[in-house]
C-alpha positions as CSV (number, residue, x, y, z in Angstrom):
1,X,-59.4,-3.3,-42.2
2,X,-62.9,-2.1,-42.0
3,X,-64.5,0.6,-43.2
4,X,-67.9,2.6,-44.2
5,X,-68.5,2.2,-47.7
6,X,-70.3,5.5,-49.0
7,X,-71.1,7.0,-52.3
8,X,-67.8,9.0,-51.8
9,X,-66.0,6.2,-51.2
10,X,-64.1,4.3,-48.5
11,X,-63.9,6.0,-44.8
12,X,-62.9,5.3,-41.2
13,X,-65.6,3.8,-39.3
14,X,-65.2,6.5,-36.5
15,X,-66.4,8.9,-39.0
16,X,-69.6,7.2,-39.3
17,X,-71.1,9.2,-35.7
18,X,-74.8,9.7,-35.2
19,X,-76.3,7.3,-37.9
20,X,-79.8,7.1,-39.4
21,X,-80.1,3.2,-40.6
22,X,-83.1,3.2,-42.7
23,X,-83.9,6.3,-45.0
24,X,-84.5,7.9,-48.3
25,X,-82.6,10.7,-49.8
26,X,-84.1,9.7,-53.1
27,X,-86.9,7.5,-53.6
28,X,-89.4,6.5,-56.3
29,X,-92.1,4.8,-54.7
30,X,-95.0,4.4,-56.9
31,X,-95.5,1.2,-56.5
32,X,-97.5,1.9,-53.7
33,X,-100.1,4.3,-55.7
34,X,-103.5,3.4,-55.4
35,X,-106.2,5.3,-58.2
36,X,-107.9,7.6,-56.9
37,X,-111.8,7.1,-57.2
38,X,-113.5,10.4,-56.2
39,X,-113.3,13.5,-58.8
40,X,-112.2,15.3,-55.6
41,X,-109.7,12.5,-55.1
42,X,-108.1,13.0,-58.7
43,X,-107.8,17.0,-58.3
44,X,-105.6,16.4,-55.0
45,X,-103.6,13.6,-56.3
46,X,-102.5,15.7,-59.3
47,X,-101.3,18.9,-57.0
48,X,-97.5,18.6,-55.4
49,X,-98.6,18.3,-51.9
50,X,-99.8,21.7,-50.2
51,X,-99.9,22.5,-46.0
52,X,-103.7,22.9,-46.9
53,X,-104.0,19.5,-48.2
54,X,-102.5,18.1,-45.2
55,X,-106.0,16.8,-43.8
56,X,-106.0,14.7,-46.8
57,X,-102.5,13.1,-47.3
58,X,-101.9,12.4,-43.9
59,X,-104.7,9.9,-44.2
60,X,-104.6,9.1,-48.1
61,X,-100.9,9.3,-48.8
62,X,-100.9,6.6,-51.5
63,X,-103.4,8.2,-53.7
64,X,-100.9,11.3,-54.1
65,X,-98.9,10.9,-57.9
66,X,-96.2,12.9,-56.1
67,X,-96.0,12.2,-52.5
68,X,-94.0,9.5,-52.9
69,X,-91.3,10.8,-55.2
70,X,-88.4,11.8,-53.6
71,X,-85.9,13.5,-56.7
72,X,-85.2,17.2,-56.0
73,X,-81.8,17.7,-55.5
74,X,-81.8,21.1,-53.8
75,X,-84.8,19.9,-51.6
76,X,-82.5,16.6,-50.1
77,X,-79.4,19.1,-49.7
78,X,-82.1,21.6,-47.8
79,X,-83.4,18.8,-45.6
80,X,-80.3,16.8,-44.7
81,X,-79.2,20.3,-44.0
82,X,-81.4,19.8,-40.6
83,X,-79.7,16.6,-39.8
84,X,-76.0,18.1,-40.0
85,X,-76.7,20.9,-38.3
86,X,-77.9,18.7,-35.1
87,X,-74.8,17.1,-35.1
88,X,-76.2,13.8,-37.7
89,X,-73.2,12.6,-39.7
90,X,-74.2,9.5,-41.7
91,X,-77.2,7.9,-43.5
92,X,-77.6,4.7,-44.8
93,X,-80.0,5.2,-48.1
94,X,-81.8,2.1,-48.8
95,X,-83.0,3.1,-52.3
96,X,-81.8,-0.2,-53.9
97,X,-82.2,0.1,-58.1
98,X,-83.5,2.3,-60.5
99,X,-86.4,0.9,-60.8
100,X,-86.9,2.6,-57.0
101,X,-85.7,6.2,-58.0
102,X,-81.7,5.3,-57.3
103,X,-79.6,8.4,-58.9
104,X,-76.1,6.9,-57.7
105,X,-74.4,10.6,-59.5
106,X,-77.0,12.6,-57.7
107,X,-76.7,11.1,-54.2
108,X,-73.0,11.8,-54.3
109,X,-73.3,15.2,-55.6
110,X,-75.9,15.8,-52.3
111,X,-73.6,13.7,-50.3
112,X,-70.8,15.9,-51.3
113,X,-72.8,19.4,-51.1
114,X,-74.2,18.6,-47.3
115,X,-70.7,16.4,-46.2
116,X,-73.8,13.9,-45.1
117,X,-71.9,10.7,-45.3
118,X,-74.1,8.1,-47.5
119,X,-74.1,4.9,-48.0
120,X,-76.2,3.5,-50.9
121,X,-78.0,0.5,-50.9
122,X,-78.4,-2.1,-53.4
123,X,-81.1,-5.1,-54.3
124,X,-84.5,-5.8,-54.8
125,X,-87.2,-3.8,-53.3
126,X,-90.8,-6.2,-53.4
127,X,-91.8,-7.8,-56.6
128,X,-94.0,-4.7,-57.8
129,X,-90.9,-2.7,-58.4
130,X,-88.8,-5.3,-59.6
131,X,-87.0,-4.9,-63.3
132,X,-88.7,-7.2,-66.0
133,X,-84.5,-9.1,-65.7
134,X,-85.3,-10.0,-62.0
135,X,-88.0,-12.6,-63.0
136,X,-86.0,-14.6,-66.2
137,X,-82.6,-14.0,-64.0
138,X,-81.7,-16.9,-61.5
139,X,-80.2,-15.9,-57.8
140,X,-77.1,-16.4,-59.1
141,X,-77.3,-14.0,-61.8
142,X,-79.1,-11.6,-59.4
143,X,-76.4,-12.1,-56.9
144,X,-73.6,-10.9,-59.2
145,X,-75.0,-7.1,-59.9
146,X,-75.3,-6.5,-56.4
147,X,-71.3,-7.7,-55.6
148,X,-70.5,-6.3,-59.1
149,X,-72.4,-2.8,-57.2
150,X,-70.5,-3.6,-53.9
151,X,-66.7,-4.1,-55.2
152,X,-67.2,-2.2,-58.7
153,X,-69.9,0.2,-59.3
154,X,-73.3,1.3,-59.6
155,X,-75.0,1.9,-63.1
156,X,-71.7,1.9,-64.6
157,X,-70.0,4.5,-62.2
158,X,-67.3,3.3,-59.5
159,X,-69.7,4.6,-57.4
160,X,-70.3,1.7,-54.8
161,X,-73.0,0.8,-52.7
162,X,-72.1,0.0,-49.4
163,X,-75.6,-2.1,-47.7
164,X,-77.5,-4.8,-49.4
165,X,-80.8,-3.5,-49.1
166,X,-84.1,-3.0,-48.6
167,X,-84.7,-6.1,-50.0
168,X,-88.6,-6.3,-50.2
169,X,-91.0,-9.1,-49.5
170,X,-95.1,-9.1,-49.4
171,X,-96.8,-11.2,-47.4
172,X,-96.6,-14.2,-48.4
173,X,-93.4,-13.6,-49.7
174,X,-93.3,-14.3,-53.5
175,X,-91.3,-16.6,-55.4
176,X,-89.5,-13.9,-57.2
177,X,-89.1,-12.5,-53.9
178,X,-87.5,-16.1,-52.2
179,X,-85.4,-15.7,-54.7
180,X,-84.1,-12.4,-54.4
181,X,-83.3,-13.2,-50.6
182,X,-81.8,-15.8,-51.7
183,X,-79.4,-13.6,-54.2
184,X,-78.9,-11.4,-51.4
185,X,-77.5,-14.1,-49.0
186,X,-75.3,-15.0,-51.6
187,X,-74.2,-11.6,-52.2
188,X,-73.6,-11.2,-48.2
189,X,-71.3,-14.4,-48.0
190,X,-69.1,-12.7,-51.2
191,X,-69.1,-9.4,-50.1
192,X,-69.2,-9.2,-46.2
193,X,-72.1,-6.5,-46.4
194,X,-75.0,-6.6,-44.3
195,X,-78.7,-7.0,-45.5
196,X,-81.5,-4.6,-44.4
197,X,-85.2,-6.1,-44.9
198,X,-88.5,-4.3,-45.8
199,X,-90.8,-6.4,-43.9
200,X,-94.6,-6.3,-44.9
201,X,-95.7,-4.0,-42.3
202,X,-98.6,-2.8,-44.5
203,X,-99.9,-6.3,-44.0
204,X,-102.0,-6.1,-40.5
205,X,-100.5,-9.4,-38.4
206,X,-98.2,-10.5,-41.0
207,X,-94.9,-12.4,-39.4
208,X,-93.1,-11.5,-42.8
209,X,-89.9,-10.9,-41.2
210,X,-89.8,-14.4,-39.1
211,X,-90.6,-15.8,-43.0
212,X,-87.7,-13.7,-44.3
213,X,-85.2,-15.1,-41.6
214,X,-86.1,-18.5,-42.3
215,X,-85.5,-18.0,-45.7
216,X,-82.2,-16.5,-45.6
217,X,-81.3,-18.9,-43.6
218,X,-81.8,-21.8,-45.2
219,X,-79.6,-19.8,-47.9
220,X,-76.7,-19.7,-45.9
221,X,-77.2,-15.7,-44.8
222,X,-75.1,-14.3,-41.5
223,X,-77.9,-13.4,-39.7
224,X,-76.1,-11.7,-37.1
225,X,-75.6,-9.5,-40.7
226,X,-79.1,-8.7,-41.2
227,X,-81.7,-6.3,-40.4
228,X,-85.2,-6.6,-40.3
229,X,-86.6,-3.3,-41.2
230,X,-90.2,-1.8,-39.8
231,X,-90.5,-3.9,-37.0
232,X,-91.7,-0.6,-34.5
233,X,-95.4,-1.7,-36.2
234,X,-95.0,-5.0,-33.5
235,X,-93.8,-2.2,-30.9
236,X,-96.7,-3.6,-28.8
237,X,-96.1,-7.8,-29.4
238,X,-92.2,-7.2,-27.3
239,X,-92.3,-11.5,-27.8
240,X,-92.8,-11.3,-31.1
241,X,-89.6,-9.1,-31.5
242,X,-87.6,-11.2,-29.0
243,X,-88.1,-14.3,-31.2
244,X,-86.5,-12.5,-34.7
245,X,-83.9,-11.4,-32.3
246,X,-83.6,-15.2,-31.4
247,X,-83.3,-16.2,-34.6
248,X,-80.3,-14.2,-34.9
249,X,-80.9,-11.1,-36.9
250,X,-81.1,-7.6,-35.4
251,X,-84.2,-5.1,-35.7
252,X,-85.3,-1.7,-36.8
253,X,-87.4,0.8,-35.4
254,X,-87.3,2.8,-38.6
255,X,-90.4,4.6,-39.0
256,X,-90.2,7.5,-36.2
257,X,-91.8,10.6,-37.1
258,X,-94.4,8.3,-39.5
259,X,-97.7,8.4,-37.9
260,X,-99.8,8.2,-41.4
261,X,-103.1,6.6,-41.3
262,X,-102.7,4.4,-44.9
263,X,-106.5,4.6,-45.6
264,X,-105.8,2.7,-49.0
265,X,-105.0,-0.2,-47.1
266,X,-106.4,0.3,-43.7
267,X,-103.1,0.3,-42.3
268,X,-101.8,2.5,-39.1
269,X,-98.4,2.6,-38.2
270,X,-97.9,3.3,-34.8
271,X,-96.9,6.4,-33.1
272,X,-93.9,7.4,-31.7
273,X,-95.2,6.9,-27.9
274,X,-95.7,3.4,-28.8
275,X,-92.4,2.9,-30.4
276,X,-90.3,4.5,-27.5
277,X,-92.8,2.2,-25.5
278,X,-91.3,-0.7,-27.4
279,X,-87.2,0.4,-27.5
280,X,-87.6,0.8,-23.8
281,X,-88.9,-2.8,-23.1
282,X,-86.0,-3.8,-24.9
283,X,-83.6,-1.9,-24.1
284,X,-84.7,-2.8,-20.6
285,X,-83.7,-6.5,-21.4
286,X,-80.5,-6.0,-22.5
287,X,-80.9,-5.5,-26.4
288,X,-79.8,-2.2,-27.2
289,X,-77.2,-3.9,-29.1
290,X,-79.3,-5.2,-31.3
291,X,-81.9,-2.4,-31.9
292,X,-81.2,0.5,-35.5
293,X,-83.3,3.5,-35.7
294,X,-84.5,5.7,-38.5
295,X,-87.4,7.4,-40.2
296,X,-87.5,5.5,-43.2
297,X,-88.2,9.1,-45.0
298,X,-89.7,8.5,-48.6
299,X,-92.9,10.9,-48.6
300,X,-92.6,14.3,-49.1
301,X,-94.7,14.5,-46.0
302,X,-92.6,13.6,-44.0
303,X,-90.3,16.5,-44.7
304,X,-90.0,19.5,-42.6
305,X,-90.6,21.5,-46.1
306,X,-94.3,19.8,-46.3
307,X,-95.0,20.0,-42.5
308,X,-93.2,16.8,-41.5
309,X,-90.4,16.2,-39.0
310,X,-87.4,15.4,-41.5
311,X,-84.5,13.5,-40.8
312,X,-83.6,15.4,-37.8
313,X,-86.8,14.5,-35.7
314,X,-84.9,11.3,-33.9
315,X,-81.4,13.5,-32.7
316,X,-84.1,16.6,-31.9
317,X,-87.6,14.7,-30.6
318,X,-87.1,11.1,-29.9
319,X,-83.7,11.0,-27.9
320,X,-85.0,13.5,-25.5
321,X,-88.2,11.2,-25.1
322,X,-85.7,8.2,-24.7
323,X,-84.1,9.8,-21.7
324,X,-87.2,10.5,-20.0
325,X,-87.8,7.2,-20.8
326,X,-84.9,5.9,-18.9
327,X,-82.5,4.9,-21.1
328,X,-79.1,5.9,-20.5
329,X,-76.9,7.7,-23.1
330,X,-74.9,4.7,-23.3
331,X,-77.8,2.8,-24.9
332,X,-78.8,5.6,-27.1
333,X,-75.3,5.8,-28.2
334,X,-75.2,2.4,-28.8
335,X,-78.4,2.4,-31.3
336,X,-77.1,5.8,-33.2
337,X,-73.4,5.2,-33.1
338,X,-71.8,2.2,-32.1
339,X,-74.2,-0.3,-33.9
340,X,-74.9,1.2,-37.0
341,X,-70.3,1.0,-36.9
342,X,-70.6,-2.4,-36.7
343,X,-73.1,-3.7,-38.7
344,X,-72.8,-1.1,-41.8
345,X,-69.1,-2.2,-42.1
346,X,-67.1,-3.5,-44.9
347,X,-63.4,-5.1,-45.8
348,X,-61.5,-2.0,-47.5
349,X,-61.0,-3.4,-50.8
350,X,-57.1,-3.8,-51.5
351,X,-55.4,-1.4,-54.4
């Protein structure tokens, strides 16, 4: 039987309704800080971010030391809060380890406070937040935590992730990186989960994801089973997103509501015009079935608390501007409901 693995444990897949398939409830992502170099620079990335810094962050959100650190509990239960109350029922939380701010006891409790269903991710986020274990363990080794995280527990709980995912890669993609694809396919083919990607959309051109599908596979991976993750930054190159689809694996359009300028690395993720440009082409070609959508939430300005759209923007903003669009509520359906059912499925483990 299949079911929704979530931090509260097994459900029934029709309880899964309106799904976000790429977020953060809680998120460490410091690996992505960049010094700041101006003494006016320092001041501002040493404040919690403020409305009236706005001007600043929105264009500099690396050089913050807390924009990127998602960990108030009161704060997730506040903004999933939003979600729920437009009708949002589940999120899949691709905060994969520790070393990315995972709080496996915390997410339940939030889980448990809003009755947001979550499912947890596990696996390797790119090499700059990797453990010191990932680089002297093989893919073997690696593989194991993540079905020992699946079918046991996570950080010693029986608290069990339910997605294998984000796993990270740069561009190029690293060895350490290779082979922490490669511990995820093999983790896929023991498990039956599915694999969500971070692709390197911070790098301007890169074809990181066509890299990452090659990759896994060559190790074997269902890539009917896999996700490549920020691909709404190639909302304009529509061939470019046919020819991952090709390959086998489905896409995301995770970063609604994200219109940052990344002045640290002169990078621009598109806006939301652009992406609904993009889901429309596709959708137009008969690929809703293989489209996920999300917000991929992990600044604190992106909440609504900091002057951002929160995890309800999508259900409130963007399905409204889908319809005008022309999509039909049977495609949006099928991108918020009846894909995320499919793909974020497991086998019920036998008691």
């Amino acid at each position: 039987m299949k079911v929704i693995r979530t931090v509260n444990g097994d459900l029934p897949l029709d309880s899964m309704g309106i799904t976000l398939s790429h977020e953060h409830v809680l998120v460490d992502g410091s690996q992505w800080m960049v010094d700041p170099i101006t003494e006016n620079e320092h001041q501002l990335s040493s404040k919690s971010p403020a409305m009236e810094d706005m001007w600043w962050l929105r264009q500099w959100p690396n050089t913050s030391r807390t924009n990127y650190l998602l960990d108030d509990f009161d704060l997730a239960v506040q903004e999933l809060g939003f979600f729920a109350e437009l009708g949002g029922s589940t999120v899949i939380d691709m905060t994969c380890s520790s070393t990315m701010g995972r709080e496996i006891v915390k997410l339940k409790r939030i889980s448990e406070t809003t009755r947001i269903n979550i499912v947890a991710g596990c696996g390797y986020y790119v090499e700059g937040s990797h453990s010191p274990q990932v680089a002297v363990s093989d893919a073997n080794e690696l593989a194991d935590v993540l079905i020992n995280e699946i079918h046991i527990g996570v950080d010693g709980t029986e608290i069990r992730a339910g997605v294998i995912g984000e796993i990270g890669v740069s561009h190029p993609i690293t060895a350490n990186e290779t082979k922490c694809l490669h511990a995820a396919a093999i983790a896929q083919k023991e498990t039956g989960a599915s694999i969500t990607v971070h692709t390197a959309c911070d790098a301007l051109g890169a074809r990181s994801a066509t890299d990452a599908a090659q990759c896994l596979h060559e190790f074997g991976a269902d890539l009917s089973r896999v996700v490549m993750g920020h691909l709404d930054t190639f909302a304009h190159d529509i061939d470019y997103l046919l020819s991952i689809m090709e390959m086998g694996c489905s896409i995301a359009f995770d970063l609604f509501g994200n219109e940052t300028f990344h002045s640290e690395y002169g990078f621009a993720i598109p806006g939301d015009s652009e992406k609904i440009r993009g889901v429309a082409a596709l959708c137009d070609r008969g690929f809703a079935e293989r489209i996920f959508l999300g917000h991929d939430t992990a600044m604190k300005i992106q909440l609504r608390k900091y002057g951002g759209y929160g995890y309800g923007h999508i259900i409130r903003n963007i399905v409204p501007r889908l319809r005008l669009s022309g999509l039909h509520e049977e495609q949006i359906n099928q991108m918020l409901i009846e894909n995320p059912k499919r793909m974020f499925s497991v086998d019920a483990i036998a008691t």
